[in-house]
C-alpha positions as CSV (number, residue, x, y, z in Angstrom):
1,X,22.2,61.2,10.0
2,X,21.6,58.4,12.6
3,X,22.2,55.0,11.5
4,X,18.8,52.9,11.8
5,X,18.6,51.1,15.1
6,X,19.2,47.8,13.8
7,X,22.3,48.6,12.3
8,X,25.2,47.6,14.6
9,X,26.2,49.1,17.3
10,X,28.3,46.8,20.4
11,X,25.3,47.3,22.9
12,X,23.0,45.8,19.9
13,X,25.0,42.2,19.9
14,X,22.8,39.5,21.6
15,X,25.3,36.8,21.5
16,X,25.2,33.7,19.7
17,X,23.1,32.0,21.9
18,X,23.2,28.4,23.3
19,X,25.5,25.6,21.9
20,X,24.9,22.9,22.7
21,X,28.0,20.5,23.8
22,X,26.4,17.6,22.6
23,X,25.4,18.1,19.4
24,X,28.9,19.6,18.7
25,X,30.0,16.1,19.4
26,X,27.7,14.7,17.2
27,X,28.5,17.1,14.0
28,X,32.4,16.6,14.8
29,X,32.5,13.3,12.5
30,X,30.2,15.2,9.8
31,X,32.5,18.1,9.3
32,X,35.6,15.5,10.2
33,X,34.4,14.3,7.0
34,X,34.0,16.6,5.3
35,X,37.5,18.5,5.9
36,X,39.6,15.8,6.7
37,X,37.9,12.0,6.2
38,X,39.2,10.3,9.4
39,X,42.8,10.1,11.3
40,X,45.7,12.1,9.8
41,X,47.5,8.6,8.7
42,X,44.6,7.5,6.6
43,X,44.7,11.2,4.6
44,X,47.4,10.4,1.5
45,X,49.3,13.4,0.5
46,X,51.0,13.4,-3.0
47,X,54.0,11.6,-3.9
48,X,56.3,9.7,-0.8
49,X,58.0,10.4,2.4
50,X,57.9,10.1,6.3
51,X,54.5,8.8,7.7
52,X,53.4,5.2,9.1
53,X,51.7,3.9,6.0
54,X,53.8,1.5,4.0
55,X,53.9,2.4,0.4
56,X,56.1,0.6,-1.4
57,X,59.3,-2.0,-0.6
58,X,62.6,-1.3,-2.8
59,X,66.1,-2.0,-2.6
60,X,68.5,0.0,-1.3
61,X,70.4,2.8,-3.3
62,X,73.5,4.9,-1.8
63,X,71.9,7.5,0.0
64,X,69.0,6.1,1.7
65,X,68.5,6.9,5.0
66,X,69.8,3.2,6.8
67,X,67.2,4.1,9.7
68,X,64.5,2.5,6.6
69,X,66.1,-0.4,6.2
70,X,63.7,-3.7,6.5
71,X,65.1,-6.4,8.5
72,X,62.2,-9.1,7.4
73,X,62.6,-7.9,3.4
74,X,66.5,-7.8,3.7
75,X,67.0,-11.2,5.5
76,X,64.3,-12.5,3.3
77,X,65.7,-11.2,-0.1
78,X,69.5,-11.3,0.8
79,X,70.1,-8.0,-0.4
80,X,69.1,-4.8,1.5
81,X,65.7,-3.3,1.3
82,X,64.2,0.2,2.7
83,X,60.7,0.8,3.5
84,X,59.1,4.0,1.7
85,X,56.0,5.3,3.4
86,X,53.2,7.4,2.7
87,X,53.4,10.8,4.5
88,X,51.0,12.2,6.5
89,X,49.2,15.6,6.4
90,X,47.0,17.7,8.9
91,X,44.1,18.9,6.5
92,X,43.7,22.9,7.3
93,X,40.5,24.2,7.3
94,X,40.6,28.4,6.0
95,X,37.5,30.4,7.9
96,X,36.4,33.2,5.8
97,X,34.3,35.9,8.1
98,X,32.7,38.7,6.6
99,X,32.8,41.9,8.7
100,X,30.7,44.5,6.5
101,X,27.7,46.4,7.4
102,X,25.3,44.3,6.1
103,X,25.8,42.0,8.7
104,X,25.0,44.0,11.3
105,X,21.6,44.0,10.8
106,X,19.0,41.8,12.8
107,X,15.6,42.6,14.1
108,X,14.8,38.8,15.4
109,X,16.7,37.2,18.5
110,X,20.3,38.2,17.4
111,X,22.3,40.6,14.6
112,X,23.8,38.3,11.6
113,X,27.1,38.8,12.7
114,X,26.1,36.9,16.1
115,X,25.4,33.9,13.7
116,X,28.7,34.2,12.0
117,X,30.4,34.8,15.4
118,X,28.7,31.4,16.1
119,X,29.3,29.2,13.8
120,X,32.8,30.6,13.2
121,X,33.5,29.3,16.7
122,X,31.7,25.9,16.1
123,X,33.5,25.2,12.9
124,X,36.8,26.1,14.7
125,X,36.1,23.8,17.4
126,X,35.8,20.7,14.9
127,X,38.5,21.8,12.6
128,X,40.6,21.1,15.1
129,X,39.9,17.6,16.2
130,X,42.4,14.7,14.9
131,X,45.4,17.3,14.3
132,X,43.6,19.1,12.1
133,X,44.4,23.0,11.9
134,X,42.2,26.2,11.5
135,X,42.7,29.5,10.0
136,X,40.6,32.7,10.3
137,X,40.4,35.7,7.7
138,X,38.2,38.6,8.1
139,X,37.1,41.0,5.4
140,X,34.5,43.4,4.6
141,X,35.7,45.9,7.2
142,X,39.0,47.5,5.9
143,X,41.7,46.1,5.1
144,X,41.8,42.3,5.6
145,X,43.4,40.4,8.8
146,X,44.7,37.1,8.2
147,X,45.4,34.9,11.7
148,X,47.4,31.8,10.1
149,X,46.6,28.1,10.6
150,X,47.6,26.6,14.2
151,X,45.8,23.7,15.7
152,X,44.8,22.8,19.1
153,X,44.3,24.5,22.0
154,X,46.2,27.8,20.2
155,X,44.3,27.9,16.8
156,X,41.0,28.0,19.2
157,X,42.8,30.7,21.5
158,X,43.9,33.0,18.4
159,X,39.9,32.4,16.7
160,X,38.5,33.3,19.7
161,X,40.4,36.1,20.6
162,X,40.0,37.7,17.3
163,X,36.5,37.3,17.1
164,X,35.9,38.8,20.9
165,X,34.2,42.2,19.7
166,X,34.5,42.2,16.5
167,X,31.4,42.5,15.0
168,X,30.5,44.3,12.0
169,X,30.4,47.7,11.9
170,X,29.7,50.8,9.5
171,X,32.7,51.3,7.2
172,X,33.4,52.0,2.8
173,X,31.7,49.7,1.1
174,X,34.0,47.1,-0.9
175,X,32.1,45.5,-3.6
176,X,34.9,42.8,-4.3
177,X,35.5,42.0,0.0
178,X,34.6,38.6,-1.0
179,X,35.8,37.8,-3.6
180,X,39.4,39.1,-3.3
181,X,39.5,37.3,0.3
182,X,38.9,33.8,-2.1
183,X,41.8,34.6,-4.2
184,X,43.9,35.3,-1.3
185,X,42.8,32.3,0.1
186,X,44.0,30.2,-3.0
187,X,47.0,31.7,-3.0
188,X,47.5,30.7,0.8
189,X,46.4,27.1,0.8
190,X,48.7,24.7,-1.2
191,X,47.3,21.7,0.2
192,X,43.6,20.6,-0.5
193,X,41.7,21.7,2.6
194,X,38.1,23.2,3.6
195,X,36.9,26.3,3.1
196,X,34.1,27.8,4.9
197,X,32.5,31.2,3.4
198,X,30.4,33.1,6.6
199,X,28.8,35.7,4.1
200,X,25.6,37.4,3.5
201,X,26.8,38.0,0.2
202,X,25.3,40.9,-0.6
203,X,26.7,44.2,-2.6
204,X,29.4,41.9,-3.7
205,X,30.8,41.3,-7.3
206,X,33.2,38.7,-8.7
207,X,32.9,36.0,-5.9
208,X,31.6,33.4,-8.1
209,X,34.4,33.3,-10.4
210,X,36.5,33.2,-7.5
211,X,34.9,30.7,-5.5
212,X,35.1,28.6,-8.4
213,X,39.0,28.6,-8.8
214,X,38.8,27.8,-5.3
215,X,36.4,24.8,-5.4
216,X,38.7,23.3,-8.3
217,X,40.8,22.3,-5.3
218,X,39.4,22.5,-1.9
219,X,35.6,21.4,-0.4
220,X,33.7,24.9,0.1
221,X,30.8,25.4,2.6
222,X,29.2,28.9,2.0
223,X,27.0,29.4,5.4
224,X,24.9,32.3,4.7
225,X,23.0,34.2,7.5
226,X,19.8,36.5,7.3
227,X,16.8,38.2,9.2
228,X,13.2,37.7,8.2
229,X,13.1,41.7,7.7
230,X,15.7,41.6,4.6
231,X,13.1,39.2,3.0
232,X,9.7,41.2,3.2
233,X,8.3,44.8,4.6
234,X,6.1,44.8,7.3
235,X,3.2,47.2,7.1
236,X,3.9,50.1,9.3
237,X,3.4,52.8,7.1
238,X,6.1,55.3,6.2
239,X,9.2,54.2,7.0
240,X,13.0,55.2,6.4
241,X,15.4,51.9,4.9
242,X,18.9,52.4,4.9
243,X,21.5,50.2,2.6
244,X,24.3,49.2,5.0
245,X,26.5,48.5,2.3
246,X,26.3,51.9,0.9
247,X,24.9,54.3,3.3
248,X,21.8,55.4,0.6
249,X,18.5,56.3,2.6
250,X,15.1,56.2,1.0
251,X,11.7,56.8,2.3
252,X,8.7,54.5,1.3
253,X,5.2,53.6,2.5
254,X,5.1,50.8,3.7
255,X,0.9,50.5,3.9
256,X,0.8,49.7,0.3
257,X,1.0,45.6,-0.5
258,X,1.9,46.3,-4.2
259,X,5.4,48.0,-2.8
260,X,5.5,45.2,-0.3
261,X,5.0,42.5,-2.7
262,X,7.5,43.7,-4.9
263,X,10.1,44.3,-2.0
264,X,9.8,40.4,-1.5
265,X,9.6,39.3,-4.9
266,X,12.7,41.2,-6.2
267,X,14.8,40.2,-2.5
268,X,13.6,36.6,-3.3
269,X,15.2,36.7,-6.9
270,X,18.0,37.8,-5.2
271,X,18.7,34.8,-2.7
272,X,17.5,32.0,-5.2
273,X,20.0,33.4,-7.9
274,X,22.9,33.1,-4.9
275,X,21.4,29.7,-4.1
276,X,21.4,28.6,-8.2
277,X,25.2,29.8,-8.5
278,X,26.3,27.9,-5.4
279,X,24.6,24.8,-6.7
280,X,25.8,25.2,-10.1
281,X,29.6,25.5,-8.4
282,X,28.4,22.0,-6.2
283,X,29.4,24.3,-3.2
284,X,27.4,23.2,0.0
285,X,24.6,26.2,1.1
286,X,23.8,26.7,4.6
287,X,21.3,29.4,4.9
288,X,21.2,30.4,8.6
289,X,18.0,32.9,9.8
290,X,19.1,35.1,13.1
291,X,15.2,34.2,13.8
292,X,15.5,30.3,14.3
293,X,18.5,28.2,16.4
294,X,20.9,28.6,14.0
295,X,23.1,26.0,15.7
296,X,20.4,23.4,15.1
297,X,19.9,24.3,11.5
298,X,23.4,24.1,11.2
299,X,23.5,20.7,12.4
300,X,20.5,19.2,10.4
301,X,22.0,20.9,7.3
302,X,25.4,19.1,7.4
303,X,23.7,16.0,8.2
């Protein structure tokens, strides 16, 4: 059978739209915040080592490296004395991008995968500012592709050259994408980091034990894009739906506002019990409509 027009095809991709230089520049120090606070030398990692910061002043033991010897402490003490500093880290932030079928649907200015495309590309940009470093995993859409964390000009190169047409497209359904993609991540990231969730997270079970392993040790923004048409039924009479995720068709009538009302009340359910499990893990919720400049909303969300 056809696949509904909406459904995505690559001559249905609108783009992501405008982003606008500027108010990238003025997010950077929001999401700087939130991934990394500020410069890599004012980020403490665990324990001691090399870095800039001055830790601690001790005397010397057989062994030390005599490169952190302290002139002032030794002439000052009359014994010798080495430096021990804090070490720095690069904070990596770990992009999560869901590829399945659901989110190639859009009937407004763009397909939900143009948002994620988007704001994928945005996030990357920032993640990268004070030596920070970006990764990019992609699920949803067989078997998962993991591009590991470089920074720079290369971690933009390898996040934008994945993402050039790749969009989502028809495929199995995979009820745990999502949530195994979280557990990988975990396993992956050692060091406390940001993760960012690009979901519509639907048809998928087990994510919320998993994102909540994952928020014990790392900040988690879960950016969720939609269309207006997932959220109510427009009166046009009979009309054929199909479920993405699973490929079931079904015919309804689309004249009667009982069916209609019903539609949005049980699709409304739906999002506010995502909405009240993200809030109940303190995970930060961007909802993100492919009607409205999702780059704006972005922006006033994070602010």
């Amino acid at each position: 059978m056809t696949p509904s027009p909406a459904l995505c095809i690559p001559d249905a991709r609108q783009g992501t739209g405008t982003i606008a230089q500027q108010l990238v520049e003025e997010l950077d120090l929001v999401i700087a915040h939130r991934t990394a606070g500020v410069l890599p030398g004012d980020r403490r990692a665990a324990g001691v080592g090399a870095g800039t910061e001055l830790a601690q002043l001790r005397p010397y033991v057989p062994g030390d490296d005599v490169r952190h010897i302290d002139p002032a402490a030794t002439a000052r003490t009359g014994e010798p004395h080495v430096r021990v500093h804090v070490p720095e880290r690069t904070l990596t932030t770990w992009i999560l991008l869901d590829l399945s079928p659901s989110m190639a649907f859009g009937t407004a200015s763009r397909l939900k995968s143009d948002v994620a495309e988007g704001v994928a590309l945005v996030v990357a940009r920032l993640a990268v500012r004070r030596a920070g470093r970006v990764a990019l995993m992609t699920f949803g859409a067989g078997p998962r592709r993991m591009h590991p964390p470089h920074s720079s000009r290369r971690g933009l190169t390898a996040i934008r050259t994945a993402l050039d047409g790749r969009v989502a497209a028809d495929g199995t359904h995979e009820p745990r994408a999502l949530a195994d993609a979280l557990l990988h991540v975990r396993k992956l990231a050692r060091q406390p980091g940001l993760v960012v969730v690009i979901s519509d997270l639907r048809e998928q079970n087990g994510w919320t034990a998993a994102l909540a392993t994952l928020r014990a040790r790392h900040s988690i923004l879960v950016v969720e894009p939609h269309d207006p048409r997932e959220r109510e039924l427009p009166p046009v009479g009979h009309l054929t739906l199909v479920d993405p995720e699973t490929g079931e068709h079904v015919v309804v009538d689309t004249s009667r506002r009982e069916l209609r009302e019903a539609f949005a009340r049980i699709e409304a359910d739906a999002r506010a019990d995502v909405a009240r499990e993200l809030r109940r893990l303190r995970v930060d919720h961007a909802p993100l409509s492919t009607h409205d400049d999702w780059f704006r909303d972005l922006g006033r969300k994070l602010r």
